[in-house]
N, C-alpha and C positions, 0 to 999 in steps of 0.2 A: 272243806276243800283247801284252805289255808294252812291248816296244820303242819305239814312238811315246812311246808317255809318256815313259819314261826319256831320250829323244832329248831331249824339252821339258826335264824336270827339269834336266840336263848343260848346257842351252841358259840355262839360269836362272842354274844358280852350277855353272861348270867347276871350283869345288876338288870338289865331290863325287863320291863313287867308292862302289861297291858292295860289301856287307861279306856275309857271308853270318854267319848268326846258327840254333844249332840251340839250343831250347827242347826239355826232356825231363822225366819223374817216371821214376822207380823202375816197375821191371816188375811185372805183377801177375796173377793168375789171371781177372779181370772186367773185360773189355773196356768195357764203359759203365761201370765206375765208373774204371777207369784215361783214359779219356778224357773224361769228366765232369769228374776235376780237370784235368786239363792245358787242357782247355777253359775252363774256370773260370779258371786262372790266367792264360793267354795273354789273357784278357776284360779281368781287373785291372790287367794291366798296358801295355795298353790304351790301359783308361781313366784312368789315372794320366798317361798322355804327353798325352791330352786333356787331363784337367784342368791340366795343367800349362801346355799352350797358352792355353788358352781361360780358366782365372782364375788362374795364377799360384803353382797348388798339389799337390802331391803329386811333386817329382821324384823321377825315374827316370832309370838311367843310358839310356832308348829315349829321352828326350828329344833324347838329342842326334843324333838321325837326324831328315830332311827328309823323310821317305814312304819308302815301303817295300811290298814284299807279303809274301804270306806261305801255306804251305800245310799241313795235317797227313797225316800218314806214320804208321802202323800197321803192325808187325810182328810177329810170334810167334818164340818161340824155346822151349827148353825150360823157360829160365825164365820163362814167360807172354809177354804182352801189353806191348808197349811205343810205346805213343802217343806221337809229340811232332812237332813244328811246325820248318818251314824258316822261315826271313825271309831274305830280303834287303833288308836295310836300306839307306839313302845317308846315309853320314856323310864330314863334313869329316877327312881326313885328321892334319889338324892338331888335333880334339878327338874322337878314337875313344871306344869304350864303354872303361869301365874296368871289363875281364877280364883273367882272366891269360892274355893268348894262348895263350905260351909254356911252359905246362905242361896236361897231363892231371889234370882233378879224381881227387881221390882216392875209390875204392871205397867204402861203406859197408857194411860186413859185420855182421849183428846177430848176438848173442851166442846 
């Protein structure tokens, strides 16, 4: 369904290319409160790439994407509830997000 767009967007500036970007929180037993924050936080940061546009404040490493969509994904497991968000972003090859591609974050195991 995107396709046309993205045809426009590639027509606009050929260095961009499509990143895929997975946003997540921590699993949890409350489906609207675990999707409450990831909603909440995917909002912020947002509006941080706004504001960053539009008065020159709040960078974020999503600044440096051109447009993007984006959608949320809900699964159960036996450790509950895990909400989080696809993007595919378009970024300039040559100024990617600054992640660490190349490793797997580390687990958080509480004591």
């Amino acid at each position: 369904g995107y396709l046309g767009k993205y045809e426009q967007v590639v027509a606009k500036n050929t260095a961009l290319r499509p990143y895929m970007l997975t946003l997540t929180v921590k699993n949890g037993e409350s489906l609207p409160e675990r999707f409450d924050h990831l909603q909440t936080s995917v909002r912020k940061f947002l509006k941080r790439r706004r504001d960053f546009i539009e008065k020159g404040r709040g960078l974020s490493q999503l600044c440096k994407s051109d447009g993007g969509v984006f959608s949320y994904e809900l699964t159960k497991s036996k450790s509950g509830w895990h909400p989080h968000c696809h993007m595919v972003v378009m970024l300039d090859p040559e100024n990617p997000i600054d992640f660490p591609f190349n490793i797997r974050p580390v687990l958080h195991k509480p004591d």
